[in-house]
N, C-alpha and C positions, 0 to 999 in steps of 0.2 A: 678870335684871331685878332691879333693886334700888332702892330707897330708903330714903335715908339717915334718923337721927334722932339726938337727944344721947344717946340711951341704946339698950339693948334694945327692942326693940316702941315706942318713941313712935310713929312714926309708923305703924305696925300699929296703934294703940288708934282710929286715925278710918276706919281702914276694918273695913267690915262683917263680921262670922265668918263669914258665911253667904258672900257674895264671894270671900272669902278659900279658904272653903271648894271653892266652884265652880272657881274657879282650880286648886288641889290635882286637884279630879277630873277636868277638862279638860286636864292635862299627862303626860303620856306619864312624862317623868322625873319628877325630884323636887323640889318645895318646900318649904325650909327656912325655918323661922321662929325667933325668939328662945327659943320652947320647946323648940327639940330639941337633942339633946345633941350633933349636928354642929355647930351654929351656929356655934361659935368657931371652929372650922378651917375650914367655908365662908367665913363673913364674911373670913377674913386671904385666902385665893384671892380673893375679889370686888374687894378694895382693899388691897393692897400699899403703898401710900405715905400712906393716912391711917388714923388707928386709929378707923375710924367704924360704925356699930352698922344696918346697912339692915335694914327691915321685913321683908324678905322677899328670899326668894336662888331663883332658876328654876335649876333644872340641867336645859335644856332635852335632849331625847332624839331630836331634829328638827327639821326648818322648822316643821310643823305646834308644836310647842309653845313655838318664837320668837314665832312670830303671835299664837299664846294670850296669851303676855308682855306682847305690845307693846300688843295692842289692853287687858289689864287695863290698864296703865299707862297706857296714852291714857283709858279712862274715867274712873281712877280719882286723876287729876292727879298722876303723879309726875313729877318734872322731868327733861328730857333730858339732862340730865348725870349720871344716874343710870343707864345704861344706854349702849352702845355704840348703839345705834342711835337719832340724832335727828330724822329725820322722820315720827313717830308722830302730832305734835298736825296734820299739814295733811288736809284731807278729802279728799284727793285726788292720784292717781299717774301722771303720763304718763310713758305708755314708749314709745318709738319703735323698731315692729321691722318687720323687712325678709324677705319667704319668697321665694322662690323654686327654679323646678325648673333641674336642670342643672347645668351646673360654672363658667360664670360669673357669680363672687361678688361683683366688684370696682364693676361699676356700682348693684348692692344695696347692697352696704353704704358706697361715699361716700352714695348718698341719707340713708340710717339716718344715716350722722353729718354730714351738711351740715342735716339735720331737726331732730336734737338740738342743733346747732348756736346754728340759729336760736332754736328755743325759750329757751336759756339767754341768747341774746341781747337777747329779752324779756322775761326776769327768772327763767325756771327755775332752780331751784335743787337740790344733792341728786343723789342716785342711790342705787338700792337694789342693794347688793353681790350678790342673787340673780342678777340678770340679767346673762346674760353678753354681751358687745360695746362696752363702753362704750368702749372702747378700748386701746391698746397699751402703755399707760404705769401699771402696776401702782398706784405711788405717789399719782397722779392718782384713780387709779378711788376706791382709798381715803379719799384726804382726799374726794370727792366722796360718797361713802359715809355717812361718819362725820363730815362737819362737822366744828365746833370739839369734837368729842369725840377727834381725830384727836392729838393731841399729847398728851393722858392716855393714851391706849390705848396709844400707843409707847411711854410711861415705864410703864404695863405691861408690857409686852411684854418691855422690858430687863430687867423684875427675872423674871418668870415665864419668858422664853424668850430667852434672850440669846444665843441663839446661830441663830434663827430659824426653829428645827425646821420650826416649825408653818405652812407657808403655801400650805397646800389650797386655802384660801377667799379672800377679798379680804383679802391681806396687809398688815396694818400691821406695817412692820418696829420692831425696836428702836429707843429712840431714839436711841442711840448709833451709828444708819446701818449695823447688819449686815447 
């Protein structure tokens, strides 16, 4: 989680210490800010392609301290393009899931996706990369994922991981298509 500013800390001086503070104790891993003597080598991992100066750096340690991130960030106005993940500002998450006992899965889950189907038919938008089933096409799940943050995250990903080690989670590949 980051947000940008023209310098060190500008945009850290409008939020609260005390905020700031509670964020630090509410994360598992670690938060880096313009005073610590990491800051320069986190901020170039955060942003490889601009030489920009974010308030604050999450090296989250789990889901649980994403969440921390996201909801600081959602309270604390920082813009979605500051962050892989852009549906933090909507108040609300439908997910369409499917249980059942037994070994046939295939009339479960067309329902689950003829339901999410229709939803997006009526203006749903989005997907949170946690939930698995959104369906069979990796590329998809991701740009639905990550929004228009999806073609930054690639030319990430070229310069940090160009060879696409990394694709445990909802993979944005390279941009160069590896």
């Amino acid at each position: 989680m980051a947000e940008s500013g023209t310098h060190p800390g500008a945009a850290l001086e409008r939020l609260c210490h005390e905020a700031v503070r509670d964020l630090a104790e509410g994360l598992r891993g670690d938060l880096v800010t313009p005073d610590d003597d990491s800051y320069d080598d986190a901020r170039r991992v955060w942003n490889g392609l601009v030489n920009d100066y974010p308030a604050l750096i999450g090296r989250c340690a789990g889901a649980a301290d994403v969440m921390t991130a996201v909801d600081f960030a959602r309270e604390h106005d920082v813009a979605t393009d500051s962050t892989a993940f852009p549906w933090r500002d909507y108040n609300y998450m439908l997910t369409v899931e499917a249980n059942w006992e037994g070994t046939d899965s295939t009339t479960h889950i067309e329902w689950a996706r003829e339901t999410d189907a229709a939803f997006r038919e009526r203006g749903a938008t989005g997907a949170y990369a946690g939930f698995p089933g959104l369906g069979d096409d990796d590329e998809n799940v991701a740009r639905l994922a990550y929004g228009d943050n999806y073609e930054r995250l690639a030319a990430l990903k070229s310069e940090y991981d160009p060879t696409n080690l990394f694709t445990e989670t909802t993979n944005v590949p390279p941009a160069d298509g590896r």
